[in-house]
C-alpha positions as CSV (number, residue, x, y, z in Angstrom):
1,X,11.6,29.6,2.7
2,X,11.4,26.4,4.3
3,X,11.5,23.1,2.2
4,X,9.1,20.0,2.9
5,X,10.9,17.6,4.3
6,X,8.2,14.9,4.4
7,X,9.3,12.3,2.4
8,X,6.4,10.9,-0.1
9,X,5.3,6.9,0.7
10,X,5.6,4.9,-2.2
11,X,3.0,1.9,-2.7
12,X,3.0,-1.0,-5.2
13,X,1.0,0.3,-8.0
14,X,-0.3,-3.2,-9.3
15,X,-1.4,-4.4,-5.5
16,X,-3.5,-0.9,-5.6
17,X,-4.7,-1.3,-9.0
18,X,-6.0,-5.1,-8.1
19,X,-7.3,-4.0,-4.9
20,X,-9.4,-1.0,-6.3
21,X,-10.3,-3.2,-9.0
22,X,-11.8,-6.3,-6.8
23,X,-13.6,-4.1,-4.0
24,X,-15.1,-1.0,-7.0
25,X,-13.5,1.9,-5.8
26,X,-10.8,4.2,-7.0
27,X,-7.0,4.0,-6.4
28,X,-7.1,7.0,-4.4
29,X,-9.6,5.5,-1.7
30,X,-6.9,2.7,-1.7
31,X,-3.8,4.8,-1.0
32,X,-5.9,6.7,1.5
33,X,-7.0,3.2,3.1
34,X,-3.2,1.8,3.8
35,X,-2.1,5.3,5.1
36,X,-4.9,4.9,7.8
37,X,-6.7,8.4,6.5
38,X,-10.4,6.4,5.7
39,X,-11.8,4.7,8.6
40,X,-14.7,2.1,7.7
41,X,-14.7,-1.5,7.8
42,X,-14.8,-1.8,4.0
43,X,-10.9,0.7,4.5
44,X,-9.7,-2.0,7.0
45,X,-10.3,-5.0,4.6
46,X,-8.8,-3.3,2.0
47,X,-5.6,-2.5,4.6
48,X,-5.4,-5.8,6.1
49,X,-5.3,-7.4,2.1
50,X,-2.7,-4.7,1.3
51,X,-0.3,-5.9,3.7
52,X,-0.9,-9.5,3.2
53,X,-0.2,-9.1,-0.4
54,X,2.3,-6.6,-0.2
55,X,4.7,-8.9,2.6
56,X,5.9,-11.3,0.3
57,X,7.2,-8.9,-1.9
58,X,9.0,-7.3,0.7
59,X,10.7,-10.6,2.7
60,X,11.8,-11.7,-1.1
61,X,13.7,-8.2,-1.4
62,X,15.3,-8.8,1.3
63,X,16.4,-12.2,0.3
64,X,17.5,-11.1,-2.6
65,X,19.6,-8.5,-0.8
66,X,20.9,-11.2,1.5
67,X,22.5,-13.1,-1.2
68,X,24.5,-10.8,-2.6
């Protein structure tokens, strides 16, 4: 048997929760719109807000890591 070796993305669960929260859909349609699976205008909003929200987390981990 051959194992999956596809490694699972991991998104910020409270950027997803906001985002499904401020546009009315479900979590779901979120993931699916930052993996680039949905393709509608409404999926590219909700995309382009994930990464501008989701950026500063990631530039502050690596400051963090930076300083150590």
């Amino acid at each position: 048997m051959d194992k999956n070796t596809q490694k699972r993305l991991s998104y910020n669960t409270q950027i997803i929760k906001v985002l499904s929260k401020s546009y009315q859909v479900s979590e779901y349609f979120v993931r699916e719109c930052v993996k680039g699976n949905k393709k509608s205008l409404t999926a590219d909003e909700i995309k382009k807000k994930y990464n501008e929200l989701n950026n500063p987390t990631l530039e502050k981990i690596k400051e963090f890591k930076n300083e150590k």
